[in-house]
C-alpha positions in Angstrom: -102.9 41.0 -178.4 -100.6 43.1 -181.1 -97.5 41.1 -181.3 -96.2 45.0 -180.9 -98.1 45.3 -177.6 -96.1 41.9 -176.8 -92.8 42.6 -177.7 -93.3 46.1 -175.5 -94.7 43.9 -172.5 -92.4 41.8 -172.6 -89.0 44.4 -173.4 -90.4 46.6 -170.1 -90.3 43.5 -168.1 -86.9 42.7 -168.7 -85.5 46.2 -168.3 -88.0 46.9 -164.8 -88.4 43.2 -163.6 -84.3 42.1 -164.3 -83.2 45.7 -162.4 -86.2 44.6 -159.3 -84.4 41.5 -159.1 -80.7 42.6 -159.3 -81.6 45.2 -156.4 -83.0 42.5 -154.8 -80.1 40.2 -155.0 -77.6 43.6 -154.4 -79.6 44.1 -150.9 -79.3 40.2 -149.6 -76.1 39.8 -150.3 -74.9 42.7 -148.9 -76.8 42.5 -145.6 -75.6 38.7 -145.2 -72.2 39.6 -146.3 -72.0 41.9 -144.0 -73.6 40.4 -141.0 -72.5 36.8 -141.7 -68.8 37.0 -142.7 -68.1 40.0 -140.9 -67.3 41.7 -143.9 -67.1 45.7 -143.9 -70.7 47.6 -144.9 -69.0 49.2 -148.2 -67.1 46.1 -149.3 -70.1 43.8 -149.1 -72.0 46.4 -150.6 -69.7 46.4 -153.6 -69.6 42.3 -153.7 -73.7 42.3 -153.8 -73.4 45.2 -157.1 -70.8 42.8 -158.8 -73.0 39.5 -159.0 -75.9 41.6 -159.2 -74.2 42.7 -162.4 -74.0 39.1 -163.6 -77.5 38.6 -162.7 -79.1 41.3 -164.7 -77.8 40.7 -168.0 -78.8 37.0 -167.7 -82.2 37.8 -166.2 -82.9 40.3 -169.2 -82.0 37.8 -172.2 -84.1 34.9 -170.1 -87.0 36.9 -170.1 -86.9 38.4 -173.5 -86.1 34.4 -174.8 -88.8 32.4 -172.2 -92.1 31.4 -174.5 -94.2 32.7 -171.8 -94.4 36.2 -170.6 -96.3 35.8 -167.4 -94.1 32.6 -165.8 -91.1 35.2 -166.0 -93.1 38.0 -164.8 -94.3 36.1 -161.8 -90.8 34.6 -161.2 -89.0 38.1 -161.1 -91.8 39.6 -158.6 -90.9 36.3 -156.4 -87.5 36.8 -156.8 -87.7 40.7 -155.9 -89.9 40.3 -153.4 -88.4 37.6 -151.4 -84.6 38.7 -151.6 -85.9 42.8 -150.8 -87.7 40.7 -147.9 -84.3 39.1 -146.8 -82.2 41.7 -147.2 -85.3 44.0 -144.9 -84.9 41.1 -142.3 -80.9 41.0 -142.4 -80.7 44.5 -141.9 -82.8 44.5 -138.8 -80.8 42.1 -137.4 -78.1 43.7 -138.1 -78.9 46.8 -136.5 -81.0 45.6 -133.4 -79.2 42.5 -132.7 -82.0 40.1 -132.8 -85.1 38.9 -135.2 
């Protein structure tokens, strides 16, 4: 592969894959915050943007600095997946009171 085609590959999954993650993260905490602590919606809504915030930036330079394109790939499509998955299953028990 180009090293072009590479560097593009691998620059498009640190912008898309950091942002999955950080929405990820945004969701879970939020829902947890919010069911667990008793926090209020908006408030743990704005905690789960502000370490999302940390999150991204970190994610972005790991991805673009890891030697191997498709071990960060697969790790941020975990790492969405799972915490979207959390946050789905926090929210439902947050609205109907039970799992």
């Amino acid at each position: 592969m180009p090293r072009s085609v590479h560097l593009g590959l691998r620059v498009i999954a640190a912008i898309l894959g950091g942002y999955a993650c950080a929405f990820g993260l945004a969701a879970a905490i939020a829902a947890s915050a919010h069911v667990g602590s008793g926090l209020g919606f908006h408030e743990a809504e704005q905690l789960g943007h502000l370490l999302a915030l940390l999150l991204y930036p970190a994610l972005m330079l790991w991805t673009l600095a890891t030697p191997r394109l498709l071990r960060a790939f697969l790790l941020q499509a975990g790492s969405a997946g799972g915490l979207m998955l959390l946050a789905l299953w926090l929210q439902n028990l947050m609205l109907h009171g039970g799992a």
